[in-house]
C-alpha positions as a Markdown table, in Angstrom:
| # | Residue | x | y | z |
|---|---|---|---|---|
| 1 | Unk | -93.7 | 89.0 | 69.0 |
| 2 | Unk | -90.9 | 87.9 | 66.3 |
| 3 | Unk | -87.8 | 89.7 | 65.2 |
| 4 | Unk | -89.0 | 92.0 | 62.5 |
| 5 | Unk | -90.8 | 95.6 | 61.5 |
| 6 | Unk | -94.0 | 96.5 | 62.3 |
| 7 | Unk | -96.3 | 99.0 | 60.9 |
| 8 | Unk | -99.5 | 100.8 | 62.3 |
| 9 | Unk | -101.4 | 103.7 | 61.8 |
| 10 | Unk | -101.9 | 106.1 | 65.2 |
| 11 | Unk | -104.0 | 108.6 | 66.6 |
| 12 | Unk | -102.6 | 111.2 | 68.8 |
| 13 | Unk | -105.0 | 113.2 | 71.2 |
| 14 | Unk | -103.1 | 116.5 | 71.2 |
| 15 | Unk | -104.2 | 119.9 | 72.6 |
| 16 | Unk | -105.6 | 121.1 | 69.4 |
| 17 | Unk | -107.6 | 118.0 | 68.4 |
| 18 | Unk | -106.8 | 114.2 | 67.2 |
| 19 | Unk | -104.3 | 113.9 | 65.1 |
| 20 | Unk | -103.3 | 110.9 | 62.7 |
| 21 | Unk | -100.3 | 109.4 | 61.4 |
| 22 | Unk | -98.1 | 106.6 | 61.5 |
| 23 | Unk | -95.2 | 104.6 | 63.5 |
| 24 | Unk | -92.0 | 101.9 | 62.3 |
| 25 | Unk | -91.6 | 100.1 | 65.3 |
| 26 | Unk | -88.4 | 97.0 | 64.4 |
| 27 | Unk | -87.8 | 94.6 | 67.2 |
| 28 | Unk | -84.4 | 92.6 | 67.6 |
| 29 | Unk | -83.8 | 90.5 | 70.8 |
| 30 | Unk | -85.7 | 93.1 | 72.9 |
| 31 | Unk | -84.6 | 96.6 | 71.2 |
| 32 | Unk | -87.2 | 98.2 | 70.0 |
| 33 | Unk | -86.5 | 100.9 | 67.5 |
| 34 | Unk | -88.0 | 103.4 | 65.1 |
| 35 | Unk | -90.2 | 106.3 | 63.8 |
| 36 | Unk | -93.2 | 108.5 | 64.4 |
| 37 | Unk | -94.6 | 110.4 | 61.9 |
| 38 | Unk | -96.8 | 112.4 | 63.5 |
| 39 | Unk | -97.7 | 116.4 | 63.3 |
| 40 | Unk | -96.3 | 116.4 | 60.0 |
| 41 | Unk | -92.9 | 115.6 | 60.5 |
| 42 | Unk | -91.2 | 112.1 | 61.1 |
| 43 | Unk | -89.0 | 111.7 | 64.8 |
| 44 | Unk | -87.0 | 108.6 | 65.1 |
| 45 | Unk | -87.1 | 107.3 | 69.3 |
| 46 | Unk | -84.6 | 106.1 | 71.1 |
| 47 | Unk | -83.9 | 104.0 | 74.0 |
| 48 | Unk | -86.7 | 101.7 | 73.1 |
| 49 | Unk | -87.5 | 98.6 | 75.1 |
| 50 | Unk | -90.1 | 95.6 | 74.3 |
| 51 | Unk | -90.6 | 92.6 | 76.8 |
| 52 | Unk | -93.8 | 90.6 | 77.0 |
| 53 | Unk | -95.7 | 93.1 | 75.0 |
| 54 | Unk | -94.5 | 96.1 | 77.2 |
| 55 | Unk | -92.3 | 98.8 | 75.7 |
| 56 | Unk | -90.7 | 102.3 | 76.6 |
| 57 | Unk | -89.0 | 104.4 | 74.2 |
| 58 | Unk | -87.9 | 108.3 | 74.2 |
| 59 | Unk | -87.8 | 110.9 | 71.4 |
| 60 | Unk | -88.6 | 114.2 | 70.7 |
| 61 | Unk | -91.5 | 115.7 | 68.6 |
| 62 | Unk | -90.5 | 118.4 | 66.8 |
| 63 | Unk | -93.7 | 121.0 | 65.7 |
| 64 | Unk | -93.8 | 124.3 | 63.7 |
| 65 | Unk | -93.6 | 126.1 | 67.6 |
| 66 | Unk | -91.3 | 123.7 | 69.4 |
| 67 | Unk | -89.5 | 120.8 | 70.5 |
| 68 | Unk | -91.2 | 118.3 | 72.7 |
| 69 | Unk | -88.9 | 115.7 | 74.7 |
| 70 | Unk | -90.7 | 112.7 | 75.9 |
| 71 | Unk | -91.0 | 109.3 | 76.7 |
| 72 | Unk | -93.2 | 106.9 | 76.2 |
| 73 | Unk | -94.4 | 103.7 | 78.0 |
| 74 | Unk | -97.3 | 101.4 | 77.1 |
| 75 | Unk | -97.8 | 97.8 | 75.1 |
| 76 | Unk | -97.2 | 96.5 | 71.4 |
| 77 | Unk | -98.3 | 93.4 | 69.8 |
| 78 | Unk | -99.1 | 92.3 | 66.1 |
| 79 | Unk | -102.7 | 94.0 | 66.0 |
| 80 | Unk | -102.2 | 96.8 | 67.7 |
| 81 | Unk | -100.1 | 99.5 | 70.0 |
| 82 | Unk | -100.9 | 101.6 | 72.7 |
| 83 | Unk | -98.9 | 104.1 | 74.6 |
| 84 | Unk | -98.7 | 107.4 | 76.5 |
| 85 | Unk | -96.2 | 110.2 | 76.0 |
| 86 | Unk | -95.3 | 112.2 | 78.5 |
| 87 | Unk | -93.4 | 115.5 | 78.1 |
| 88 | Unk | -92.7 | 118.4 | 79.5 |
| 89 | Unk | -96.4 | 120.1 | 78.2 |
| 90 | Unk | -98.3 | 117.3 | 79.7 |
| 91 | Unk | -99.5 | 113.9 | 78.4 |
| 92 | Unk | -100.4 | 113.3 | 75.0 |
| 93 | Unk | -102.5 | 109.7 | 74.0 |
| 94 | Unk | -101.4 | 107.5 | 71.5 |
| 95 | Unk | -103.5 | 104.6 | 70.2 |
| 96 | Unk | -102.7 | 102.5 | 67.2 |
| 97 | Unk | -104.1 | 99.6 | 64.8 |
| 98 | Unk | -101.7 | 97.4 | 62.7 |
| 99 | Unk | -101.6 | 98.5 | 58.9 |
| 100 | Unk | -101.3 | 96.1 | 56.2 |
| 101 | Unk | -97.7 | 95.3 | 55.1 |
């Protein structure tokens, strides 16, 4: 993938269901950087990595009941992203599909 921002929409498997939102990813000379707005509040990552379509990033999800530190490992490309966050409550699933810019 190019130099640039990317936009997709995301569905989280969480505890209490599937949740949906959305995800900034921009990509300079392998950073990778950006948001997650997810659970109704929007959590920049840090630490992000992209090579070959694989990336790794960390953050922390904030929710009405807590914080969650996590990171994150799985692949990006123009149509779509998948990844896993782990954290300290246990795995939660993230699939997205590349939105419209």
């Amino acid at each position: 993938m190019e130099n640039g921002t990317y936009h997709y929409k995301i569905e989280a498997a969480v505890p209490l269901g599937v949740r949906r939102g959305s995800m900034a990813v921009e990509l300079h000379n392998g950073a990778l950087s950006g948001a997650i707005n997810l659970l109704e509040r929007c959590s920049p990552f840090v630490d992000g990595r992209y090579k070959d379509g694989a990336i790794s990033f960390s953050g922390v999800l904030v929710t009405l009941m807590s914080e969650l530190h996590y990171h994150a490992e799985g692949t990006l490309s123009e149509t779509g992203i998948r990844f896993r966050m782990d954290c300290r409550v246990g795995g939660i699933d993230v699939v997205g599909v590349a939105e419209t810019v």
